[in-house]
ChimeraX commands (.cxc) that place a marker at each C-alpha (Angstrom):
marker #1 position 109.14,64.80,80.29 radius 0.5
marker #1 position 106.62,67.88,80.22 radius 0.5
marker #1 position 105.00,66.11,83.76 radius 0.5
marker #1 position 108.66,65.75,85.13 radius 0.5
marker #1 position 109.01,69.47,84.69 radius 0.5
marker #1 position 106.12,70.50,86.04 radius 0.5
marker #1 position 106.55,68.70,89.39 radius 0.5
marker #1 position 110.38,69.93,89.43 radius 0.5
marker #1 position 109.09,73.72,88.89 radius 0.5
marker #1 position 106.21,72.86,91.64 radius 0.5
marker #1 position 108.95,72.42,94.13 radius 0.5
marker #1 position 109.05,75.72,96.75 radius 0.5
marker #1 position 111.38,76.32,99.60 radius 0.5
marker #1 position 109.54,76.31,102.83 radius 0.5
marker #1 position 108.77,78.92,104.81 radius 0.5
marker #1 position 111.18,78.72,107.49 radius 0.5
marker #1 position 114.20,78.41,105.09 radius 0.5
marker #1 position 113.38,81.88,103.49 radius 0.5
marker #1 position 113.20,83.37,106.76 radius 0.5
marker #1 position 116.54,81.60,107.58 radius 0.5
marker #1 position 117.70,82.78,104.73 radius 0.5
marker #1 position 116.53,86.21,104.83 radius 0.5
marker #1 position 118.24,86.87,108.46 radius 0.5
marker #1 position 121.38,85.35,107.63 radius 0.5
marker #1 position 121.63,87.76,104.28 radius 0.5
marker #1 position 120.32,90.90,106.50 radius 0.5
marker #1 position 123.17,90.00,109.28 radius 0.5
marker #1 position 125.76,88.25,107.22 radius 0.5
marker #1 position 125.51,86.39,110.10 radius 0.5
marker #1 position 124.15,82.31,111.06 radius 0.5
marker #1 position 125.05,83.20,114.54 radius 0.5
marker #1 position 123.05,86.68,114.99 radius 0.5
marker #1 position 120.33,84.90,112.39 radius 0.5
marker #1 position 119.82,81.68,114.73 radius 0.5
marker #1 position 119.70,84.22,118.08 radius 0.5
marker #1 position 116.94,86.24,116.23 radius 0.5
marker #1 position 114.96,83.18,114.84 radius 0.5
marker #1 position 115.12,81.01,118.32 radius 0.5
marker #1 position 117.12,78.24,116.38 radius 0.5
marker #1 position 120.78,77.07,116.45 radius 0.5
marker #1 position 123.35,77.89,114.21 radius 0.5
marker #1 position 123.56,74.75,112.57 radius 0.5
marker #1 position 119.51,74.52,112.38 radius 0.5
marker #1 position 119.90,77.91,110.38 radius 0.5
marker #1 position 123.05,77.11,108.50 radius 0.5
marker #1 position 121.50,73.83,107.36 radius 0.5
marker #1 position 117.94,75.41,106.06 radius 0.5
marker #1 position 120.23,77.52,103.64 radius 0.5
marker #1 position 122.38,74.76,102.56 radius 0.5
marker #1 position 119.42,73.02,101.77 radius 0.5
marker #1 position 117.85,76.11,100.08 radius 0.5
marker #1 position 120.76,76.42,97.93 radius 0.5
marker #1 position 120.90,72.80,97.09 radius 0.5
marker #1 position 117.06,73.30,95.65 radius 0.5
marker #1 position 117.67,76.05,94.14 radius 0.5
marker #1 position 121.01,74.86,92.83 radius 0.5
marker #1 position 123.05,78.49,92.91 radius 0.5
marker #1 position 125.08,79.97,95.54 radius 0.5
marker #1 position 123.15,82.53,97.76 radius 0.5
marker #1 position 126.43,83.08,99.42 radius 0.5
marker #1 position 130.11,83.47,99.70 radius 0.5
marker #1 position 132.10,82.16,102.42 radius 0.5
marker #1 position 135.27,83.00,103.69 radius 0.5
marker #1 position 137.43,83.35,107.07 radius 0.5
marker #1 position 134.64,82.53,108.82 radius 0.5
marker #1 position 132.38,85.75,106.96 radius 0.5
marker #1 position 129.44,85.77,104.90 radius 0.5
marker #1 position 128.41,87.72,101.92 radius 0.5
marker #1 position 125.85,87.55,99.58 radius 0.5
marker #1 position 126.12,86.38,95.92 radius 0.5
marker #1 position 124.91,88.84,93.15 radius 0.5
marker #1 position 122.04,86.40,92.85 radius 0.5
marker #1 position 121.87,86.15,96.68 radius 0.5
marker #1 position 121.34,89.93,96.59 radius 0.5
marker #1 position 118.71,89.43,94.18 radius 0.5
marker #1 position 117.14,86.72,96.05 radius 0.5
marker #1 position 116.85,88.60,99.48 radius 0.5
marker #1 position 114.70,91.53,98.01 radius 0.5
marker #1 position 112.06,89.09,96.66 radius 0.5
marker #1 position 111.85,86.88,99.50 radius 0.5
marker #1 position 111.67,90.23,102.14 radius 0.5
marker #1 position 108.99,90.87,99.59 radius 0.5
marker #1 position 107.31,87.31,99.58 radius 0.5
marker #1 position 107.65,87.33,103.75 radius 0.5
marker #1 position 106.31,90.97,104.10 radius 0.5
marker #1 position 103.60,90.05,101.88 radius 0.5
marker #1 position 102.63,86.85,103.81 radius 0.5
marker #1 position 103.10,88.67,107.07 radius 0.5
marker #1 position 99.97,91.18,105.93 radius 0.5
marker #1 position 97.77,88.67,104.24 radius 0.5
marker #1 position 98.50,86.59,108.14 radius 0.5
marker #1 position 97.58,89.78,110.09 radius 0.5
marker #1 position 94.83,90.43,108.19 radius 0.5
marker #1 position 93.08,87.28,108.40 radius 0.5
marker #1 position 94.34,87.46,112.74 radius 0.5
marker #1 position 92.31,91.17,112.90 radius 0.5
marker #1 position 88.97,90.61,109.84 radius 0.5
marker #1 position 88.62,86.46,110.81 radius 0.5
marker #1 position 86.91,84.38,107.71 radius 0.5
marker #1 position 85.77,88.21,105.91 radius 0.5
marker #1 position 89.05,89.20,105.64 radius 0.5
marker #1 position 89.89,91.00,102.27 radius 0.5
marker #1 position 93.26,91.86,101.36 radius 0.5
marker #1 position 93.40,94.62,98.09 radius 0.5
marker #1 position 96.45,95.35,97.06 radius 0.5
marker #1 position 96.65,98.92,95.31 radius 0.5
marker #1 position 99.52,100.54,93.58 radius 0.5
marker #1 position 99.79,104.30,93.22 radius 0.5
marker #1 position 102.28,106.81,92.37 radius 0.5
marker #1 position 103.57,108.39,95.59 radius 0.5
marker #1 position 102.65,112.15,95.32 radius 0.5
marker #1 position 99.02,111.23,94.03 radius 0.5
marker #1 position 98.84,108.47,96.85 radius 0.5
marker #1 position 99.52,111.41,99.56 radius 0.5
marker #1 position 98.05,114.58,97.72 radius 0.5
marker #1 position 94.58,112.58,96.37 radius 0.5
marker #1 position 94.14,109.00,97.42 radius 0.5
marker #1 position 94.52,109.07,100.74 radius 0.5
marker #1 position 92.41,111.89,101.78 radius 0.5
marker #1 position 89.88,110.08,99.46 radius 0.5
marker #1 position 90.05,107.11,101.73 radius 0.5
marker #1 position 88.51,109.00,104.64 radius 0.5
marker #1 position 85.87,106.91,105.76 radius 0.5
marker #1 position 86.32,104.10,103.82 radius 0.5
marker #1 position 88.00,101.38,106.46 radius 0.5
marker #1 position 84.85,102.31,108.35 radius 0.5
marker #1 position 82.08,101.20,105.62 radius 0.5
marker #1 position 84.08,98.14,104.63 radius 0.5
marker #1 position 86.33,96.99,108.03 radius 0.5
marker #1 position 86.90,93.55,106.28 radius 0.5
marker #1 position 88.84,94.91,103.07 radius 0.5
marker #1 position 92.64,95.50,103.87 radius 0.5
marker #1 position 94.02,97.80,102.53 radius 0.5
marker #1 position 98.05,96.76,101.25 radius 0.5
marker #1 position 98.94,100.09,99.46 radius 0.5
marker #1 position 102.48,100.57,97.49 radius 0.5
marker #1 position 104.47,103.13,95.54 radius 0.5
marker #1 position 104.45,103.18,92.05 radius 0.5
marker #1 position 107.05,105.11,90.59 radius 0.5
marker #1 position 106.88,105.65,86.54 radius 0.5
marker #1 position 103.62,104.44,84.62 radius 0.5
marker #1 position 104.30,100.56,83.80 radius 0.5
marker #1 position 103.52,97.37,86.14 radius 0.5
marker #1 position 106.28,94.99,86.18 radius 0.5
marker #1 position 104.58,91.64,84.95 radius 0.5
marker #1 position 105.45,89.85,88.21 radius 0.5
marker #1 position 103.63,92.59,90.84 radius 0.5
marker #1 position 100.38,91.07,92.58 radius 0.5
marker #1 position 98.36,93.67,92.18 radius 0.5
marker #1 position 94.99,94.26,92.07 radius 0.5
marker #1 position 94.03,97.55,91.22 radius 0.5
marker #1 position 96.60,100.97,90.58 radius 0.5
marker #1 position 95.66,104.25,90.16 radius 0.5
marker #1 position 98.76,105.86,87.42 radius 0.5
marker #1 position 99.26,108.37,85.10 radius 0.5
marker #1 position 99.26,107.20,81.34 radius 0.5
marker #1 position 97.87,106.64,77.59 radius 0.5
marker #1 position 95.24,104.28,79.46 radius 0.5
marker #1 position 96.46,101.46,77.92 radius 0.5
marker #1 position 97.90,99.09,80.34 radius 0.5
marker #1 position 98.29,95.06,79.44 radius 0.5
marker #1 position 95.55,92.52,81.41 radius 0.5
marker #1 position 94.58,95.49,83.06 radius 0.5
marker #1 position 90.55,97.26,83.13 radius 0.5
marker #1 position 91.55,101.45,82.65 radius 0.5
marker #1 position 88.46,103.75,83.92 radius 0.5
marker #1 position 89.80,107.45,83.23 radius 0.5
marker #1 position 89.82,109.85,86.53 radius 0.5
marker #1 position 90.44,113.03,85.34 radius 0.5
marker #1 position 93.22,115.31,82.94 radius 0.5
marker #1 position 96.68,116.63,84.10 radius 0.5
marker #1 position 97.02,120.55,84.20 radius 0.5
marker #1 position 100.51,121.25,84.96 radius 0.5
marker #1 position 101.45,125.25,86.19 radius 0.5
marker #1 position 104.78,126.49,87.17 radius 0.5
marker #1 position 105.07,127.45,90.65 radius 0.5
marker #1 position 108.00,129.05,92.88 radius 0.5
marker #1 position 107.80,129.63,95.90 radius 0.5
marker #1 position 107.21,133.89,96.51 radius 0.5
marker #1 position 110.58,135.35,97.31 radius 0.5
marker #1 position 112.52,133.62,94.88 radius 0.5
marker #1 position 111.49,136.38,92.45 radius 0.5
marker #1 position 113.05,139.77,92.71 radius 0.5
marker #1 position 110.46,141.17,90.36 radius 0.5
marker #1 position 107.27,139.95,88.83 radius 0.5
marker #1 position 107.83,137.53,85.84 radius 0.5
marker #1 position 106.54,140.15,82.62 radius 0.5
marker #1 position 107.42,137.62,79.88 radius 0.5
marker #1 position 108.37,134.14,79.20 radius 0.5
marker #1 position 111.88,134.67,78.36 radius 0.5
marker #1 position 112.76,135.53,82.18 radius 0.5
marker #1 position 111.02,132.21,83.66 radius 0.5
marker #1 position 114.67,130.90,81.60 radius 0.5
marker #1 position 116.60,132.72,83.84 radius 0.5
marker #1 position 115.39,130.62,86.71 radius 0.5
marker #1 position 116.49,127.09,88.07 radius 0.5
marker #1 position 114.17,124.84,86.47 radius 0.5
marker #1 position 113.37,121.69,88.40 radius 0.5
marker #1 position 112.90,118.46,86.84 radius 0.5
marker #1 position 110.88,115.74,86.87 radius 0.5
marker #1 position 112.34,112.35,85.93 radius 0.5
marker #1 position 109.09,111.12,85.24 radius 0.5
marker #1 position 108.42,114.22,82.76 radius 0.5
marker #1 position 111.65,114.72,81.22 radius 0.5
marker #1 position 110.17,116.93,78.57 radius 0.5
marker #1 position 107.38,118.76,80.00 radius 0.5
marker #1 position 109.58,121.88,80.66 radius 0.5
marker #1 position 110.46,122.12,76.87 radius 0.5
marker #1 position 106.68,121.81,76.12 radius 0.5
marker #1 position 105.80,124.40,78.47 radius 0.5
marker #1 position 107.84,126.67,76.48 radius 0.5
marker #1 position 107.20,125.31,72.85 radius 0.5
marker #1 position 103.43,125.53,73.08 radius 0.5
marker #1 position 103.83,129.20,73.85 radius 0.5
marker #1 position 105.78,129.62,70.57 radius 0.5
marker #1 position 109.42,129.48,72.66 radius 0.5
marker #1 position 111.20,126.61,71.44 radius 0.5
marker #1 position 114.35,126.32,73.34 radius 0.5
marker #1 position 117.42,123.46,73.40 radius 0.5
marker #1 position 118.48,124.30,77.47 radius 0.5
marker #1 position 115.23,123.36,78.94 radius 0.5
marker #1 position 116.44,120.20,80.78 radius 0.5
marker #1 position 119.52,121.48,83.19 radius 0.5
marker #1 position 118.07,121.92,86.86 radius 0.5
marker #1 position 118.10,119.46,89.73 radius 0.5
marker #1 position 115.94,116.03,88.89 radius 0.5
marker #1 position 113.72,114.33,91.54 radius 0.5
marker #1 position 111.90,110.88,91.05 radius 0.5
marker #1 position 108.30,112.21,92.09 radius 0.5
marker #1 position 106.16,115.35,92.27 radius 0.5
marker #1 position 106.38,115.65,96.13 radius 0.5
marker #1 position 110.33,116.38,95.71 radius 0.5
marker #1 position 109.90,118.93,93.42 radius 0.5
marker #1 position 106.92,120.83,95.51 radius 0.5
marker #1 position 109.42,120.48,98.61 radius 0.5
marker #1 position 112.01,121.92,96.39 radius 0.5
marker #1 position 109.88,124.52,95.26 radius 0.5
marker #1 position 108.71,125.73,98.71 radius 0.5
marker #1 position 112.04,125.59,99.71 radius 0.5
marker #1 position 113.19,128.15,96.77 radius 0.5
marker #1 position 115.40,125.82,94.66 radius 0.5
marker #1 position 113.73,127.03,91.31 radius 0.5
marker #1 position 110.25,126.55,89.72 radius 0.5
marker #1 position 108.78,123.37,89.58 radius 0.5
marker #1 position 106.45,122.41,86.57 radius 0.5
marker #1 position 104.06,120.19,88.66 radius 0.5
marker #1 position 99.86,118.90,88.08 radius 0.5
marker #1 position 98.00,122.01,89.40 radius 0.5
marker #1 position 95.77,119.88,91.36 radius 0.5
marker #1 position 98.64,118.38,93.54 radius 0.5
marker #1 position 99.45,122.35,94.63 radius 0.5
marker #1 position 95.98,123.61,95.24 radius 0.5
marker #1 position 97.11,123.62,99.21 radius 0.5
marker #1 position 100.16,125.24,98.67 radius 0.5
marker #1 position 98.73,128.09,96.14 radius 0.5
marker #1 position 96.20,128.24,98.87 radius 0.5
marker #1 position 98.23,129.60,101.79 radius 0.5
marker #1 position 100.66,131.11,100.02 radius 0.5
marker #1 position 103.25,129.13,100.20 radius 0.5
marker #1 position 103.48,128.58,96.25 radius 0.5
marker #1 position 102.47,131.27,93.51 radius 0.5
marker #1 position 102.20,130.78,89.88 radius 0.5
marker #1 position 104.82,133.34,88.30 radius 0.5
marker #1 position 103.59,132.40,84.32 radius 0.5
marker #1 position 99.98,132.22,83.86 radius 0.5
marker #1 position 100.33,129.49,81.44 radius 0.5
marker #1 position 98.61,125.68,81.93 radius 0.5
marker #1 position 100.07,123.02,80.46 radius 0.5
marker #1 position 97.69,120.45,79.10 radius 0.5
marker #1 position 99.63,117.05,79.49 radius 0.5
marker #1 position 99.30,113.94,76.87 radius 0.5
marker #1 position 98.41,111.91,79.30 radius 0.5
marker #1 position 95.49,111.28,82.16 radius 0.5
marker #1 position 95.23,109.56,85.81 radius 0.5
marker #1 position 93.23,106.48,85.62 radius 0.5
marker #1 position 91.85,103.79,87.97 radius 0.5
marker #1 position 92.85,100.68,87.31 radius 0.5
marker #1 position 91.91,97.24,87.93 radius 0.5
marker #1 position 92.70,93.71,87.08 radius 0.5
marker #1 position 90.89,92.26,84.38 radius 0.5
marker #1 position 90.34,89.15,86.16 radius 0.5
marker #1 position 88.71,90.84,89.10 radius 0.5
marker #1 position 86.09,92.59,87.20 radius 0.5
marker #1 position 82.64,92.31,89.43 radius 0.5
marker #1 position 84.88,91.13,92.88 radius 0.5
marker #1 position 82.80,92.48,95.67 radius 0.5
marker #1 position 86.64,94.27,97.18 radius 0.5
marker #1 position 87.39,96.00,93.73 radius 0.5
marker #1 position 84.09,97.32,92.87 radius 0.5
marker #1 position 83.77,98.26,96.59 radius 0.5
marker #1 position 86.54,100.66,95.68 radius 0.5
marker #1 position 85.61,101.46,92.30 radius 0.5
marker #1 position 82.29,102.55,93.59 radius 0.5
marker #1 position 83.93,104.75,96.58 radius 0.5
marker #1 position 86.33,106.64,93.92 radius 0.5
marker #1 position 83.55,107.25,92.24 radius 0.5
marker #1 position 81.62,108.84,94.50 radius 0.5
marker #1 position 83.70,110.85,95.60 radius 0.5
marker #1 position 85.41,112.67,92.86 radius 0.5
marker #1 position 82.41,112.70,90.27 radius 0.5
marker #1 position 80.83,116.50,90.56 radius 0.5
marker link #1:1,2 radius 0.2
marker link #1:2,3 radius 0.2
marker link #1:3,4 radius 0.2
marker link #1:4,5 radius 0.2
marker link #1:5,6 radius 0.2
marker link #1:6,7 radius 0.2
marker link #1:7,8 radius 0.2
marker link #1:8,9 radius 0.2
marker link #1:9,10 radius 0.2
marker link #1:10,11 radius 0.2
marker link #1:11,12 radius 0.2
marker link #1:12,13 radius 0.2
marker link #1:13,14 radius 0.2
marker link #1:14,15 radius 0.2
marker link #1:15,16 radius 0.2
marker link #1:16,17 radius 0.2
marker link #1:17,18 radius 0.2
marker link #1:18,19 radius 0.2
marker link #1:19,20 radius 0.2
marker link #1:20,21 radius 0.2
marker link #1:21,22 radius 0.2
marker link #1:22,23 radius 0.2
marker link #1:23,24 radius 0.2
marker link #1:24,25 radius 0.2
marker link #1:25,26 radius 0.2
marker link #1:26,27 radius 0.2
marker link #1:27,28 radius 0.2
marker link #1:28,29 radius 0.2
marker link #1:29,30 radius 0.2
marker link #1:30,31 radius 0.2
marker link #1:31,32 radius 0.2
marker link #1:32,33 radius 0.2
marker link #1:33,34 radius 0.2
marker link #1:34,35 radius 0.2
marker link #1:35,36 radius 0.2
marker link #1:36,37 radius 0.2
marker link #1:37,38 radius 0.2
marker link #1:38,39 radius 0.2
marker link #1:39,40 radius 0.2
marker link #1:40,41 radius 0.2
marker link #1:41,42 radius 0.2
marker link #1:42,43 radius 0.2
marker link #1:43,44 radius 0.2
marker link #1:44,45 radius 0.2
marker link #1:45,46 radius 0.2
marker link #1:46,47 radius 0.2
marker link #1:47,48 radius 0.2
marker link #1:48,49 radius 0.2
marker link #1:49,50 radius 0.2
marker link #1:50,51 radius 0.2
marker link #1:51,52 radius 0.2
marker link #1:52,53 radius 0.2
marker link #1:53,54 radius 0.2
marker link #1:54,55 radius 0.2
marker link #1:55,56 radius 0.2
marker link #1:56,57 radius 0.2
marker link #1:57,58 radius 0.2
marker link #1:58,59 radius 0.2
marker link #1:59,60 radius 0.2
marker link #1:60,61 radius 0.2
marker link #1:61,62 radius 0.2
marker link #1:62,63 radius 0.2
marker link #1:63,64 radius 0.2
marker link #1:64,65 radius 0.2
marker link #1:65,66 radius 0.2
marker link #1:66,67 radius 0.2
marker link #1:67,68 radius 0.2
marker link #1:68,69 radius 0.2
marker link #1:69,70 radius 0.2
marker link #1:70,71 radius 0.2
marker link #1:71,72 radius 0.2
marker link #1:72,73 radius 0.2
marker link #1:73,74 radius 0.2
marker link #1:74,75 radius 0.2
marker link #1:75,76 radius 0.2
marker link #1:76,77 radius 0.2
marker link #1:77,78 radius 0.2
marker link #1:78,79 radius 0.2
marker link #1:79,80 radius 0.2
marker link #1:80,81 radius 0.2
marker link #1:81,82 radius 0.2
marker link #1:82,83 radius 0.2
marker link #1:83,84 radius 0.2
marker link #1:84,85 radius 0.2
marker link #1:85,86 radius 0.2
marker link #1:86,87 radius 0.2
marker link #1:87,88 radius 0.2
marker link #1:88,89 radius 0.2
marker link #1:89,90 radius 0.2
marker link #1:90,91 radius 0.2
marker link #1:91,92 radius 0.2
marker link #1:92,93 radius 0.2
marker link #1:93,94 radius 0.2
marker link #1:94,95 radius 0.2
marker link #1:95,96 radius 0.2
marker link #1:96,97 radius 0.2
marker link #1:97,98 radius 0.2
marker link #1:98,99 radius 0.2
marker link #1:99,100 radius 0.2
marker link #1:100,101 radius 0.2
marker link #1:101,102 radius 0.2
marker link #1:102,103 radius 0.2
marker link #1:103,104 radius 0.2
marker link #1:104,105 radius 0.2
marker link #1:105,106 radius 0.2
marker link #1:106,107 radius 0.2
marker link #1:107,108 radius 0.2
marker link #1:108,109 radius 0.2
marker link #1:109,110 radius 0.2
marker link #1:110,111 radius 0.2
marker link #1:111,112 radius 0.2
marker link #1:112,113 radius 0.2
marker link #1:113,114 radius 0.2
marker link #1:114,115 radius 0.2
marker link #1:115,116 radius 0.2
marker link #1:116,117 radius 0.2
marker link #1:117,118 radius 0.2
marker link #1:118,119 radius 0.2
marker link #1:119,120 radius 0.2
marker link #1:120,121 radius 0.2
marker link #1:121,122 radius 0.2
marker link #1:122,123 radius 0.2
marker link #1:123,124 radius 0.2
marker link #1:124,125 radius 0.2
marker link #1:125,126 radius 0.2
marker link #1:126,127 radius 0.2
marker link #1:127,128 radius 0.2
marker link #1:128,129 radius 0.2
marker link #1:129,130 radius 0.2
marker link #1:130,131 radius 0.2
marker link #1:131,132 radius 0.2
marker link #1:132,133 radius 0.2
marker link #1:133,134 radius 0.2
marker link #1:134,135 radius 0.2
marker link #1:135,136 radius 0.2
marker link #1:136,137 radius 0.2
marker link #1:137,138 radius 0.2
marker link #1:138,139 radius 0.2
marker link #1:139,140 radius 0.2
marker link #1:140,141 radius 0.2
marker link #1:141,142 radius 0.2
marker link #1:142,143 radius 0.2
marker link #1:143,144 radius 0.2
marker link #1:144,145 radius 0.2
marker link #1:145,146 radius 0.2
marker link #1:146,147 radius 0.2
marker link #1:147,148 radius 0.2
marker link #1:148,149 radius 0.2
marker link #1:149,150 radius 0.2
marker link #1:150,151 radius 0.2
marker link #1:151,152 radius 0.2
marker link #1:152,153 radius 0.2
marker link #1:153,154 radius 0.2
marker link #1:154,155 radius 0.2
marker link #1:155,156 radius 0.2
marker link #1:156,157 radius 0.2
marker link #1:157,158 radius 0.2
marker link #1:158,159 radius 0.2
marker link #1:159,160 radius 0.2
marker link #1:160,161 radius 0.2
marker link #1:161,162 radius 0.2
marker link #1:162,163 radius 0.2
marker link #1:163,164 radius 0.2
marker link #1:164,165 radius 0.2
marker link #1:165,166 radius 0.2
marker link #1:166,167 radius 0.2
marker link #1:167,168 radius 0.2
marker link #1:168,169 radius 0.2
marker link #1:169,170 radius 0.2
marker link #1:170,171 radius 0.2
marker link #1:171,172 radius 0.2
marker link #1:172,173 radius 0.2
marker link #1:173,174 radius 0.2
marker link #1:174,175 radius 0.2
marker link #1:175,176 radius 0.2
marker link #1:176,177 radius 0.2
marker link #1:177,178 radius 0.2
marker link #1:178,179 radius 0.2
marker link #1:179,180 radius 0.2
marker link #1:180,181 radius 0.2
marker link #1:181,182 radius 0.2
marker link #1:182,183 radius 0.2
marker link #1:183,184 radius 0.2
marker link #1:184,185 radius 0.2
marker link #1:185,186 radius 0.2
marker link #1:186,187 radius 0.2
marker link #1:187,188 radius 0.2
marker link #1:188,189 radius 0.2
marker link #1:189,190 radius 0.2
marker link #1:190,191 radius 0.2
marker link #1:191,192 radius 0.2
marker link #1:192,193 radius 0.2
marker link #1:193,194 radius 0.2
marker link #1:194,195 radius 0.2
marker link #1:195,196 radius 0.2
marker link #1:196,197 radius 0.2
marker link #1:197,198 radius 0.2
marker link #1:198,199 radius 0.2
marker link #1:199,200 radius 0.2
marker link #1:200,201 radius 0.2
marker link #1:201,202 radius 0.2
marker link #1:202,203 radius 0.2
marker link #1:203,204 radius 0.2
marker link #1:204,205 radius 0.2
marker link #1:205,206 radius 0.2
marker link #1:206,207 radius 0.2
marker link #1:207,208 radius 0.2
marker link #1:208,209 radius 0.2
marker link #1:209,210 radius 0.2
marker link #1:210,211 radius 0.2
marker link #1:211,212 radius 0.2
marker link #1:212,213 radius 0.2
marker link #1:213,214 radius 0.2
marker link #1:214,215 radius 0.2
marker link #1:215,216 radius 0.2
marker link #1:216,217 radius 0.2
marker link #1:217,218 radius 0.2
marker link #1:218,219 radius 0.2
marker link #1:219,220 radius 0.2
marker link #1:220,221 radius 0.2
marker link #1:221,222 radius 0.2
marker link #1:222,223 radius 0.2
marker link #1:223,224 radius 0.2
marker link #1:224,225 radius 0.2
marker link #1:225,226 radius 0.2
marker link #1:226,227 radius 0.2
marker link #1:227,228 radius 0.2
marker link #1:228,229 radius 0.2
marker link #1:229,230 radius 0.2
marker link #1:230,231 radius 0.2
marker link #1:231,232 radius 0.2
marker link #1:232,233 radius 0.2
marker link #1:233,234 radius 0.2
marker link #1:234,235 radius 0.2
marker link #1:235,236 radius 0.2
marker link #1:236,237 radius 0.2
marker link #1:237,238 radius 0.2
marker link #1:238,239 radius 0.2
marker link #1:239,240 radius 0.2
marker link #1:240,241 radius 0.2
marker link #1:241,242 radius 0.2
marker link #1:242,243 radius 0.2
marker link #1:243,244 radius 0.2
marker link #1:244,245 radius 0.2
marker link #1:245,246 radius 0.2
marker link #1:246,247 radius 0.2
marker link #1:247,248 radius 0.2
marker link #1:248,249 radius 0.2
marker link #1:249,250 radius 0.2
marker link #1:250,251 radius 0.2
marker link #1:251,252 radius 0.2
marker link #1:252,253 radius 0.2
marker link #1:253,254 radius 0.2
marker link #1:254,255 radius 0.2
marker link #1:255,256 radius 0.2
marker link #1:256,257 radius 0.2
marker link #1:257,258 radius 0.2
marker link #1:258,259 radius 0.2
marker link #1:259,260 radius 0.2
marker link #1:260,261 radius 0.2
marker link #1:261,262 radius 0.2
marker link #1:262,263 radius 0.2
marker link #1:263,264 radius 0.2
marker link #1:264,265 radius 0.2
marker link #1:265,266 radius 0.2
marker link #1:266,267 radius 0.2
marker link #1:267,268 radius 0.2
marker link #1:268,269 radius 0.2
marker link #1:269,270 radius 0.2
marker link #1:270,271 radius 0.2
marker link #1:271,272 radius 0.2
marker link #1:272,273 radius 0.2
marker link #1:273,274 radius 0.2
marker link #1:274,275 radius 0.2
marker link #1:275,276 radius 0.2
marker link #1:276,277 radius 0.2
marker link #1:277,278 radius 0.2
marker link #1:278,279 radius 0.2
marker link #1:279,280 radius 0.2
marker link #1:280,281 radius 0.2
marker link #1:281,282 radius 0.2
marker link #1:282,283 radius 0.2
marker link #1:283,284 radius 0.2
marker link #1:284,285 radius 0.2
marker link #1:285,286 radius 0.2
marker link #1:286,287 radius 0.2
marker link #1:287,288 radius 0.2
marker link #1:288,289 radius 0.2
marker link #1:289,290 radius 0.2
marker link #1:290,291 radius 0.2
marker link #1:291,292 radius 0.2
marker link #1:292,293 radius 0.2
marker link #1:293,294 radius 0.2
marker link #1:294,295 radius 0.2
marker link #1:295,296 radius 0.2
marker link #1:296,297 radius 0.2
marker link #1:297,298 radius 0.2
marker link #1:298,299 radius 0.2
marker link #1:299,300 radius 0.2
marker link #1:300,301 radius 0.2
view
């Protein structure tokens, strides 16, 4: 029975159903599907069928002659773009980098990616031209279970499951405006309330920290427009929708030229700390400790 199963659950759709599949469900279409895929319409209509008979649910609905997707067909077509995206890069890379090709895929949260990592990576495709680099947005702190990846760089506890955490630095968050949104300089903490306070949905309480720890406690602290990541609220900040509460290093540009000013000299010491991480299963692979080895250095002093 247990051998049975395993050869039924070893059973995967080939290559050129998912991609039948994946152009039908994009056009709702067999007809625009088989003129995009070089195939006729029954050729494509008869991969899905099949593909649907394996997997033994609907991927779509049919009717007068139309197309649409199941709720599991919906479901199906993001992870097969995924699984045909992903085999499109590992397939390029091995067409450009030959037998030394390296594919490391890297997770990172979007505002660190462009602030911090890639400026880091300056220089880096030229020492090691056989590592590829497949880079992806991370939004929030936890891996789903299911991602291939190999290493992330996150914010967090440093705790993450299977996963090696090397700790890159602290978070220091400031609030920062852009200059004309004040009529007058901030002279105590009780008029940084009367601003717009933008949020962070991935630091719902930092703002009621920020005024706790400086012996404010207040209840209205989370009104104010919410983005997903850091790099909205900057671009909302610049823009003079309110003050942002954001990591000081991700501003230092901004405070630089101007374009941001700190209004409260107050720093927020966060909980939590950016780390570098990598699967534990790839400790000592030449690719991760290639990168490991480059973070390091360039950010230690």
């Amino acid at each position: 029975m247990f051998f049975s199963l395993m050869l039924y659950f070893r059973k995967y759709p080939s290559t050129t159903a998912l991609q039948c599949f994946e152009s039908a469900a994009r056009h709702l279409s067999f007809t625009k599907a088989a003129h995009e895929l070089h195939m006729t319409q029954s050729a494509v209509s008869k991969q899905v069928a099949q593909l649907e008979a394996m997997l033994q649910i609907q991927l779509f609905h049919r009717s007068r002659q139309r197309l649409h997707l199941s709720p599991i067909g919906h479901k199906f077509l993001q992870e097969t773009q995924a699984i045909l995206s992903r085999m499109e890069i590992s397939v390029l890379n091995v067409l450009a980098h030959g037998e030394t090709a390296q594919a490391l895929h890297i997770a990172c949260h979007p505002t660190l990616c462009a602030r911090w990592f890639i400026p880091l990576l300056k220089g880096f495709g030229q020492k090691h031209s056989n590592i590829h680099l497949d880079i992806s947005d991370q939004i929030g702190g936890v891996l789903a279970e299911d991602e291939c990846i190999d290493m992330a760089f996150l914010y967090g506890d440093g705790v993450w499951p299977k996963m090696e955490a090397e700790k890159l630095f602290d978070e220091h968050c400031v609030a920062v405006c852009a200059p004309d949104l004040l009529s007058e300089p901030i002279e105590n903490l009780t008029n940084l309330k009367q601003y717009t306070l933008i949020q962070s949905r991935s630091r719902p309480q930092a703002w009621m920290e920020y005024f706790s720890y400086q012996g404010l406690p207040l209840k209205d602290t989370f009104s104010g427009p919410r983005f997903d990541t850091f790099y909205a609220c900057i671009s909302a900040a610049i823009l003079g929708c309110g003050i942002a509460l954001v990591p000081k290093f991700l501003v230092q540009r901004e405070l630089s030229d101007g374009r941001l000013i700190i209004p409260w000299q107050f720093v927020l010491e966060s909980n939590g700390a950016y780390y570098m991480l990598y699967d534990s299963a790839l400790s000592g692979d030449p690719k991760v400790q290639a990168m490991c080895d480059w973070v390091y250095q360039h950010t230690q002093p």
